[in-house]
N, C-alpha and C positions, 0 to 999 in steps of 0.2 A: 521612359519607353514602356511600353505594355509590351505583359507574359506573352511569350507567343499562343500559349495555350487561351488566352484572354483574349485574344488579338481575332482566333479562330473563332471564339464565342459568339462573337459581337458584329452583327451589319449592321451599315448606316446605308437608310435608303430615302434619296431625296426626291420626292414628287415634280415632274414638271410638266405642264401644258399649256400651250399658246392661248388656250382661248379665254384669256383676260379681259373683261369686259374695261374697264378704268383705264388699262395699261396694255395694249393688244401687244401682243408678239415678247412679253415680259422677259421671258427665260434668255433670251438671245440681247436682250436692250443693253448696248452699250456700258463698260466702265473702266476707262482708262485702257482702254484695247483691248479687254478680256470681259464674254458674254457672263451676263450677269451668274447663270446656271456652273458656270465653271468656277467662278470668284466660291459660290457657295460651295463646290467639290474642293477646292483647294482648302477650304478653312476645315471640314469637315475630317478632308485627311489629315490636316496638321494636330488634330485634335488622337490621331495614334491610338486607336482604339478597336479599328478594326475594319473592314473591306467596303468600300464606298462605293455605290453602285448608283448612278439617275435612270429614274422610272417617267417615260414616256409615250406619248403617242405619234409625237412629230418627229420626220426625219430629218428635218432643220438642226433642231436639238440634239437628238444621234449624233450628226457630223460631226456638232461642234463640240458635244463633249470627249467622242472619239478622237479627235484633231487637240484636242486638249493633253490628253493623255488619261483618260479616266474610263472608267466602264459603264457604258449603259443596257438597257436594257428594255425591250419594246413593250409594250402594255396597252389594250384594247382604247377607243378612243371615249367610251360611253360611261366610263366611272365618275361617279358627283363625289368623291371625295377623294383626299389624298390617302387616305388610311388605307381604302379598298386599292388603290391602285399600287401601293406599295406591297398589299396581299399577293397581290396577283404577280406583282414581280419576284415575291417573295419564293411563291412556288417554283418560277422561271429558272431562277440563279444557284437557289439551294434545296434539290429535291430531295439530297441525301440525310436534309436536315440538322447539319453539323451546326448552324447558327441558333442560341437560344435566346439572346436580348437581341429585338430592331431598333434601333434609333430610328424613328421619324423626322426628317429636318428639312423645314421647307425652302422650298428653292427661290423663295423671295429675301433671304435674309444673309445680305453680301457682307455684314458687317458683323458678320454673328463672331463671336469670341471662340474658339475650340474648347476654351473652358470651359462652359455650358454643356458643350455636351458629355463631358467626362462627368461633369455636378449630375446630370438627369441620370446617367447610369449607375454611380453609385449607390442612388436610392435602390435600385433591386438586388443590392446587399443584403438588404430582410426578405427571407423568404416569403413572407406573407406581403410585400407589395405586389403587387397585379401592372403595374402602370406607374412611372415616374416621368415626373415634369418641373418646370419651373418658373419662378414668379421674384418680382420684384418692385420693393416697397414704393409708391407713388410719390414724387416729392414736386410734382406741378399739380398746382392745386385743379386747374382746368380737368384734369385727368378723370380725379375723381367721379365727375358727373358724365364722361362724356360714354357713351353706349357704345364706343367703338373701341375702348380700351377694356378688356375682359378683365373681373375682378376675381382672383383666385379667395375664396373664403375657407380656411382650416384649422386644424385645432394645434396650435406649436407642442413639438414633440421635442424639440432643441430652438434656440435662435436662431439655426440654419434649419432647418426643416419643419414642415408641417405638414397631417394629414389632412388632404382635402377633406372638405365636406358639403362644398359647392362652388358653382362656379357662375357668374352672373354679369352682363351689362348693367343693372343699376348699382347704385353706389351702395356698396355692403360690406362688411354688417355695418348694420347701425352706430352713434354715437361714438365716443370721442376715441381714438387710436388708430393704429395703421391701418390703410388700404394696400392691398399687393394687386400688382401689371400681372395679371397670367401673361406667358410666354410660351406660345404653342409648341413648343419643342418635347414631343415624346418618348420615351425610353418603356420597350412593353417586354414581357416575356413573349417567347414565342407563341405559348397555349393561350396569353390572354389575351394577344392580337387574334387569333384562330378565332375565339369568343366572341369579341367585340366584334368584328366583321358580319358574323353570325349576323346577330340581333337584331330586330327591326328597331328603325329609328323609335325614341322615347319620348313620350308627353313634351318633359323639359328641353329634350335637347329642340323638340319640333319649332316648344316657343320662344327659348332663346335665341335660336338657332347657333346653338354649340354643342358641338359633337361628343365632348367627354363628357357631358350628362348621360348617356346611353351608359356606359360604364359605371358611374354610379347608382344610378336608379337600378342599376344591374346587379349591385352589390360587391362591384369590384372596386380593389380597394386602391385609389391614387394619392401620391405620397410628393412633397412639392420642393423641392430646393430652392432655399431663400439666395439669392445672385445678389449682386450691386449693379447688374448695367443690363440693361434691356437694346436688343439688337433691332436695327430699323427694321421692321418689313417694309416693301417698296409696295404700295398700289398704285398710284397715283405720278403722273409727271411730275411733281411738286416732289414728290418720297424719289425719284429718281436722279433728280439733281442733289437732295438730303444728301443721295448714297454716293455720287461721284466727287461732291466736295469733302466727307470723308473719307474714304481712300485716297484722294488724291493728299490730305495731312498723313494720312497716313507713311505714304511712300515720301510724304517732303515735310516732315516734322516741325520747320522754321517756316510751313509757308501759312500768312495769315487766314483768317475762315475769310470770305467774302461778303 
């Protein structure tokens, strides 16, 4: 169990909005009778770290996280990212500004381990991290080259940890040794969410198109927990049956995959 004083530290705020191009109406899609946005509230809270809040713009999603038992929270419909829209609820929820780590955790990820998020917050243990996140080591060889699997690149500070030094779709670094899955899941202080919001988008991040390059090109510094299991995110109809045939072993341990 977390300090209560720790507990008060610390939001988790999860981004969600219907307008999935791949996957329309994603946040609500079916899984085992509970909306996917709520699976990812529940794992969130079980993770005991601190006040779990869904940032949206649909009142579809409101109900159903209300109806859930969980807190939400309304947010304009015209943000292109999750980061700013988590801003903005940011302001909404806690103006008194008692919270000083946000977990960012996106609402696609019903599978996500609560572990993970507790791993991303302890990186801002060191005062001079800005931004914690996490990655884990590639073990399908397809992975490596595919442009859709984001490649965490850093310099090992520990076997479990490393300080980014870039973040990239093609297969990197070079030559023979591990590749690491970045894992969008973020853990920021308050002031360097403030920052990053700030900032116009960066050269790298425009041509990767990945958002925590604005933060390094920035000069802030992001720091990566090495994990063993990578959470599905759901895009696609194909990643939605992924995520109902695991939960459903989940909840029936003896029953076979399909």
């Amino acid at each position: 169990m977390s300090s209560p004083d720790v507990f008060q530290d610390t939001l988790i705020l999860i981004p969600a909005r219907m307008a999935s191009t791949r996957l329309p109406g994603k946040p609500l899609a079916d899984l085992g009778g509970r909306p996917m946005i709520v699976e990812v509230a529940r794992r969130s809270a079980a993770a005991d770290v601190g006040r779990v809040v869904v940032a949206t713009d649909d009142e579809g999603v409101r109900a159903a996280v209300e109806k859930a038992g969980f807190e939400v929270v309304m947010t304009r419909a015209d943000h292109t990212t999750g980061s700013d829209r988590i801003f903005e609820a940011l302001g909404h929820i806690d103006p008194a500004r008692r919270a000083s780590r946000i977990i960012n955790v996106q609402g696609d990820l019903p599978t996500l381990d609560p572990a993970l998020i507790r791993a991303a917050i302890d990186l801002l243990d060191d005062p001079a991290v800005d931004i914690g996140t996490l990655a884990a080591e590639i073990t399908v060889a397809a992975e490596r080259t595919n442009p859709n699997v984001v490649k965490a690149v850093g310099s090992p500070l520990s076997p479990a940890r490393q300080r980014a030094l870039y973040f990239t779709r093609a297969t990197a670094p070079y030559g023979e040794g591990s590749l690491f899955h970045h894992i969008g899941l973020y853990a920021y202080r308050r002031a360097a969410l403030e920052r990053f919001v700030a900032l116009p988008p960066s050269p790298l991040e425009q041509r990767e198109k990945l958002e925590q390059l604005r933060a390094l090109e920035a000069g802030m510094r992001i720091d990566v927990a090495i994990v063993d299991t990578v959470p599905l995110g759901v895009d696609t109809p194909e990643d939605l049956e992924r995520a109902r045939e695991i939960l459903a072993r989940e909840s029936n341990p003896s029953r076979k995959p399909s």
